[in-house]
C-alpha positions in Angstrom: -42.5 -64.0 121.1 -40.9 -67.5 121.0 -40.1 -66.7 117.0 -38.5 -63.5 117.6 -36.4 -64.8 120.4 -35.3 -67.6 118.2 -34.5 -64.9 114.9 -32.4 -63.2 117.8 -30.8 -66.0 119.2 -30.1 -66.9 115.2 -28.3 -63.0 115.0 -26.3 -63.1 118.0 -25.0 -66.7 116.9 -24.1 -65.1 113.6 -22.2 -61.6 115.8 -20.6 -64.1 118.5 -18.9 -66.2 114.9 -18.1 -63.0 113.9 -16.2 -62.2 117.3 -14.4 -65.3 117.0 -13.5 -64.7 113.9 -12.0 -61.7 114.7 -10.0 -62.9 118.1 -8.5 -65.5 116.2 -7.9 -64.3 112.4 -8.3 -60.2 112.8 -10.7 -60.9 110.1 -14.2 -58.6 110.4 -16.6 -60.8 107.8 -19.0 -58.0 108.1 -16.8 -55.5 107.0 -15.6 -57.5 104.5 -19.5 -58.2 103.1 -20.4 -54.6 103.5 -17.5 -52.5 104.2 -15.8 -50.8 106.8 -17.7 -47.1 106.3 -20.7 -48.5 105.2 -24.1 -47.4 106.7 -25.8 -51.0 106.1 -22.6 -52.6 108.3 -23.7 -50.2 111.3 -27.5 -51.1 110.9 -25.8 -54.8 111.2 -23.9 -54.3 114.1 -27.3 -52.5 115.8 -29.5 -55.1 114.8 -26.9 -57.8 116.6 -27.5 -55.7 119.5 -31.5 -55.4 119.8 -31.5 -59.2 119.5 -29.2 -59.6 122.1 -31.0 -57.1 124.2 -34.0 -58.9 123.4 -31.9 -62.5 124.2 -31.7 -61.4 127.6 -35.1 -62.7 128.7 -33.8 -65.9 127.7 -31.9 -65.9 131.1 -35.2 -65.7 133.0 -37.5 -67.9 131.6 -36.8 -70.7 133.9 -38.5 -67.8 136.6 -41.7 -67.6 134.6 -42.1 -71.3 134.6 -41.8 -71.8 138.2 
């Protein structure tokens, strides 16, 4: 589990660069890899959000420890 949390962790570093990239420049580097319409850019922006979904228990492991 420690793996995957770290691959997710990995993802949502990459989406939250992307975010700032887009507050600061109005510049989407995903849509610009892949495309605005593409299908691959949504499976993207999905993935980004399982990982984060999965990042969550990250904010309760200090409860499993104790």
């Amino acid at each position: 589990m420690e793996t995957l949390q770290k691959v997710a962790l990995g993802l949502n570093i990459v989406g939250a660069l992307n975010w700032a990239l887009v507050g600061l420049f109005d510049f989407n580097l995903v849509t610009a890899i892949f495309g605005a319409d593409s299908v691959l850019t949504n499976v993207i922006y999905v993935l980004i959000g399982i990982c984060g979904a999965i990042n969550i228990g990250i904010l309760f492991m200090h409860l499993n420890h104790e």
